[in-house]
C-alpha positions as CSV (number, residue, x, y, z in Angstrom):
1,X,-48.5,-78.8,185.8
2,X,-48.8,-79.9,188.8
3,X,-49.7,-77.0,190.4
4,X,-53.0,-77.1,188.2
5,X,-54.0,-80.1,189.7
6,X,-54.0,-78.9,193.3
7,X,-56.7,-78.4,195.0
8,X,-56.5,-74.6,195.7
9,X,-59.6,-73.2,196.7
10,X,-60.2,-71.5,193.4
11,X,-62.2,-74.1,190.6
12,X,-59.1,-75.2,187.6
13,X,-59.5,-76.9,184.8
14,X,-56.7,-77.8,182.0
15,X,-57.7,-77.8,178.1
16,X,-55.7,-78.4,174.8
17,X,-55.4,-76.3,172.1
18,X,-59.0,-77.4,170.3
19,X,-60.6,-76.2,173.9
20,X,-61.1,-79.5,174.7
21,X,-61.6,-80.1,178.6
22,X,-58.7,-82.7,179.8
23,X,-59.5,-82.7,183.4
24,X,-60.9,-80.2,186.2
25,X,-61.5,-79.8,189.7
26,X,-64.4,-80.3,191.7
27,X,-65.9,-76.6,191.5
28,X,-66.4,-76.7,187.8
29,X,-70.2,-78.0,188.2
30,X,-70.5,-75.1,190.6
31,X,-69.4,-72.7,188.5
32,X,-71.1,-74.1,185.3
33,X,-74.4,-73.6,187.6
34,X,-73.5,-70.4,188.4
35,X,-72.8,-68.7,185.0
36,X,-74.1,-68.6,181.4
37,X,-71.8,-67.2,180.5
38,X,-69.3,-70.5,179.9
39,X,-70.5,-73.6,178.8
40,X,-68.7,-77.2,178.4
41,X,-70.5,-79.4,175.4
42,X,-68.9,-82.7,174.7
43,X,-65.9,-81.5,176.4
44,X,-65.6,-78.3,174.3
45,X,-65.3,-74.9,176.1
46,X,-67.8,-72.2,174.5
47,X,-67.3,-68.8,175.9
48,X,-70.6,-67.2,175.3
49,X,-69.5,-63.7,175.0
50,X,-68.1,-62.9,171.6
51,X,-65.4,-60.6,172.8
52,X,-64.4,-63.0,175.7
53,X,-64.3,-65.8,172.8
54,X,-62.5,-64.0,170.2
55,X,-59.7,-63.0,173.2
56,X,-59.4,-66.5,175.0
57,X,-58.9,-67.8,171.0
58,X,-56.4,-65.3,170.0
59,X,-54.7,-66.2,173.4
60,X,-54.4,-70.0,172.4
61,X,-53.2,-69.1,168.8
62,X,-50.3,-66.2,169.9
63,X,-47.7,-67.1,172.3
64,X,-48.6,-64.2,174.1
65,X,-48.7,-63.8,178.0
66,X,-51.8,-65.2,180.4
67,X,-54.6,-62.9,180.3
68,X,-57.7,-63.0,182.9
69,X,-60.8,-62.6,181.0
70,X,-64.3,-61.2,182.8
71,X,-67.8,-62.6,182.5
72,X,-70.5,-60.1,182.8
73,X,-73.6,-60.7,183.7
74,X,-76.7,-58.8,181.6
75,X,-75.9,-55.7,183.3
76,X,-72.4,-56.0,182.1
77,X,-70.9,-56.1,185.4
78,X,-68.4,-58.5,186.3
79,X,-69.1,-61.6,188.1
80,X,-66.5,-64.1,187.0
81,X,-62.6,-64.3,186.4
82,X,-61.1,-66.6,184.2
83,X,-57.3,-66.5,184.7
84,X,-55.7,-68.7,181.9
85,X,-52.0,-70.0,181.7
86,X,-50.2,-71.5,179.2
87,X,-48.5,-75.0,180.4
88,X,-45.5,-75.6,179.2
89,X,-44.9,-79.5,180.1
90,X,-41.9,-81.0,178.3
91,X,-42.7,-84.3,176.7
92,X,-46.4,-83.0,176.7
93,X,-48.6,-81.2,173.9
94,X,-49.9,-77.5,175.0
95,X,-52.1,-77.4,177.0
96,X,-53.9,-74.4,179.2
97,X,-54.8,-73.7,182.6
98,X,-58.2,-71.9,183.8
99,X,-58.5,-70.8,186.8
100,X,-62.1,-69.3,187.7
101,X,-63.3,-67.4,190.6
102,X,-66.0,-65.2,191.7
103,X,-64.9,-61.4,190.6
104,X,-64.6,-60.2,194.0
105,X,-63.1,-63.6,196.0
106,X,-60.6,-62.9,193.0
107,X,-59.7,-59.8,193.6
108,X,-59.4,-59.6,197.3
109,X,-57.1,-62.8,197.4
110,X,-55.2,-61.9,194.2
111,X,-54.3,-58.1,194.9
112,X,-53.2,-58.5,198.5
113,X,-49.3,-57.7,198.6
114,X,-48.9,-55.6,196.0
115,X,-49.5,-52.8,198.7
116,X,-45.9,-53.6,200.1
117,X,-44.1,-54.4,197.0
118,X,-45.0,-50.8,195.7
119,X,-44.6,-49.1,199.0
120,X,-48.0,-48.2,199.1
121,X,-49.8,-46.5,202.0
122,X,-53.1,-47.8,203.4
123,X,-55.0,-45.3,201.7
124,X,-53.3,-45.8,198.4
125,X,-54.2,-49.5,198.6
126,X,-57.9,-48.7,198.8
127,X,-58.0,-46.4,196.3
128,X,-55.9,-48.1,194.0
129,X,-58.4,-51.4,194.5
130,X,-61.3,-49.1,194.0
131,X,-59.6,-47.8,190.4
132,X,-58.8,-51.3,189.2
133,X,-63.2,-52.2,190.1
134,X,-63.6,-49.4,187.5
135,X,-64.5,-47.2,189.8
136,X,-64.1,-43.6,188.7
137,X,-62.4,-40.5,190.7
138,X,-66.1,-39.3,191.8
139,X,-67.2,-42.8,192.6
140,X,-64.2,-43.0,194.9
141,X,-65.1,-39.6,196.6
142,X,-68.3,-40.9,197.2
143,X,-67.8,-44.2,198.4
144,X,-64.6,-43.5,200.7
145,X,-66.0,-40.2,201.8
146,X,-63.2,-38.1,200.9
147,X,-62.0,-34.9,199.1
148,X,-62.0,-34.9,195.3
149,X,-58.3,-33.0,195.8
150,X,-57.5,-36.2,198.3
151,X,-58.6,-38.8,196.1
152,X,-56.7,-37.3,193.1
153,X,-53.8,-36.6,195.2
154,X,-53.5,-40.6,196.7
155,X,-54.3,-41.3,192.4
156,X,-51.2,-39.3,191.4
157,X,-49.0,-41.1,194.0
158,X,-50.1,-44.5,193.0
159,X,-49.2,-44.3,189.2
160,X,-46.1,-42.4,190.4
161,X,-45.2,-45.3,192.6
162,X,-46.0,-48.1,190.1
163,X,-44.3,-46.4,187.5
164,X,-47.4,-45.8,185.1
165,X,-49.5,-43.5,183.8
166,X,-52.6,-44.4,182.9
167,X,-55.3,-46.9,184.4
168,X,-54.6,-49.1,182.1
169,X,-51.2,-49.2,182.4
170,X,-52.2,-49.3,186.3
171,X,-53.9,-53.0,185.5
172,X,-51.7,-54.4,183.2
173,X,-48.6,-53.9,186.1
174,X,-50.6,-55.1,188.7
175,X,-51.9,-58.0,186.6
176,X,-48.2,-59.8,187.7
177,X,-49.8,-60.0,190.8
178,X,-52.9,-62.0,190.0
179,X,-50.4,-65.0,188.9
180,X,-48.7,-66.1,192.4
C-alpha cells in the first residue's frame, strides 16, 4: 500500500469495497474540476458513465485483474484514465487503488519501454502507439505520411512480435505495461 500513498506525479486515491474514499492525494480537487465525468458525494465515488460504472463495479465484485477505465468527454473521446488496483494488505480489509491521469500524460509515460522489451523498431513503436489511440490503418497513413503497404507492413510485424493477433489482443498485452 504504500506505494499508493506516494506522491507520484499522477493524482491516487484508495477506496473500499462500498466505493467509499479512504484517503487521496493532492490532485484529486484538480481532477474533480477537470471532469464530470467522476464525482465524490459524501465520500462515495459515482462514475457518471454507465458503462464505466457497471465495469469499475463488476471489477470490485470479481477478483479479476486491474483494469484502466476511460472517461470521455461529449464527443466520446478520451480525456481521463483511471487505472485501478486491487490492494492486498494483510491484516487490512480490501481496498482499491485509483490512479488518474490525463489520457495522453498517461500514455506517453505508461507505454515507454515496451519498445525494447518487444524488440521493437522506432517505427513500430509509433505505429503501434498510434493503433492503441484508436487510430485506424488510414489515419496512420495520413498522420505519419507513409504508404498504406508501409503502415500495414510495420502493423503485421508488431502483432507478430507481441505474439497477438488482433488490436485487442494488441492492448490487453501491452496493458502489463501501464502497471510499473
Amino acid at each position: 500500500m504504500s506505494g499508493w500513498l506516494s506522491l507520484g506525479r499522477h493524482g491516487r486515491l484508495i477506496c473500499d469495497e462500498q466505493q467509499k474514499v479512504l484517503w487521496h492525494n493532492d490532485q484529486l480537487a484538480q481532477f474533480l474540476s477537470a471532469t464530470r465525468a467522476f464525482r465524490i458525494d459524501r465520500d462515495l465515488i459515482t462514475i457518471t458513465g454507465k458503462k464505466e460504472q457497471t465495469a469499475f463495479q463488476d471489477f470490485i465484485r470479481s477478483g479479476n485483474a486491474d483494469i484502466v477505465l476511460w472517461l470521455k468527454d461529449e464527443n466520446d473521446r478520451p480525456l481521463w484514465a483511471l487505472q485501478i488496483q486491487r490492494i492486498m494488505t494483510p491484516g487490512v480489509p480490501t481496498c482499491f487503488g485509483i490512479r488518474f491521469a490525463q489520457t495522453d500524460d498517461f500514455l506517453a509515460a505508461d507505454f515507454r519501454h515496451f519498445e525494447t522489451f518487444f524488440n521493437l523498431t522506432k517505427q513500430e513503436a509509433l505505429i503501434c502507439r498510434r493503433k492503441l489511440e484508436g487510430k485506424t490503418v488510414q489515419d496512420i497513413v495520413e498522420i505519419e505520411g507513409k504508404s498504406f503497404d508501409t503502415v500495414r507492413f510495420h502493423i503485421r510485424n508488431i502483432y507478430r512480435k507481441v505474439g497477438v493477433s488482433s488490436r485487442e489482443e494488441l492492448f490487453a498485452n501491452l496493458r502489463l505495461f501501464l502497471f510499473n
